[in-house]
N, C-alpha and C positions, 0 to 999 in steps of 0.2 A: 383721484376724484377729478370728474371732469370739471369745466370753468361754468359750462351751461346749468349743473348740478350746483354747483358751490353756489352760483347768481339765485338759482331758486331757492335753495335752504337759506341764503341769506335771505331773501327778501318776504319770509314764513318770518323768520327772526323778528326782522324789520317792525311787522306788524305787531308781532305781541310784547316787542318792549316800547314801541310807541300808546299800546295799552297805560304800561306803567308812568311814560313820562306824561300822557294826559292825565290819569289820575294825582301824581304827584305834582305836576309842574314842573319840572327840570327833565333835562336829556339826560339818557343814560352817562355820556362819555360824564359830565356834571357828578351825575349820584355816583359814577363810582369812585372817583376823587373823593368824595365827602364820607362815602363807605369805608374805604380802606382809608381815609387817616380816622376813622373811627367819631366820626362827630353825630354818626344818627342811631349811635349806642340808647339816646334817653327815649324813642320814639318805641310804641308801641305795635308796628309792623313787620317784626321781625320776620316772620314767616314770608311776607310779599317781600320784603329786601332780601332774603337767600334767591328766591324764584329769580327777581328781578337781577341781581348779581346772578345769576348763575349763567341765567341766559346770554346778559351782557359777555362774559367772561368765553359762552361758548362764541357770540359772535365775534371777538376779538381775533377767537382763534381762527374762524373760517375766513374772516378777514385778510390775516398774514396769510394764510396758502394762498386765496387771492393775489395779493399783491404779489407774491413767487412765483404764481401762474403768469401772470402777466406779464410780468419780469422776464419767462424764460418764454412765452410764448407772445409773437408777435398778435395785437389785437386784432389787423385785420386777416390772418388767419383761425382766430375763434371765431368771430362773426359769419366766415363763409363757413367753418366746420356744422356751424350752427344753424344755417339757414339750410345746408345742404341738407341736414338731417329731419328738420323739420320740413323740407320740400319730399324726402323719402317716405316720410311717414303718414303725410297726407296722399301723398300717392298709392299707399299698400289702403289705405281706406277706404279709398278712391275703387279699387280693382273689386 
């Protein structure tokens, strides 16, 4: 997966678990601490806390290949990979 890829599926994420934490009031990184030691067992939103959990747990993970990406690839070579391609693709629009 590329890093320009991984930045947008994260930042889709981003959007609909900040859905959850203004409806709740707390950040995810918050609710899912409170989730997994099991203390919003008495609460009757089970169905929005799997959603909520699930996404979080997907963003966790898009997160760590992020951080591997970065780690293996210098940042200011994504940014030029990035711009390059974005300068290509307005140029095929362009013709």
């Amino acid at each position: 997966m590329k890093l320009a890829e991984l930045i947008h599926d994260m930042s889709k994420l981003n959007l609909e678990l900040s859905d959850f934490e203004q409806k709740f009031g707390v950040k995810s990184p918050e609710f899912y601490q409170a989730i997994t030691k099991g203390e919003l067992e008495e609460f009757d939103y089970r169905l929005e806390f799997i959603e909520w959990l699930s996404l979080y747990k997907i963003w966790l993970s898009l997160n760590e290949k992020y951080q591997q990406l970065v780690t293996r690839q210098p940042i200011a070579i994504s940014i030029k990979t990035t711009v390059m391609s974005q300068h290509e693709q307005s140029t095929r629009i362009a013709v």
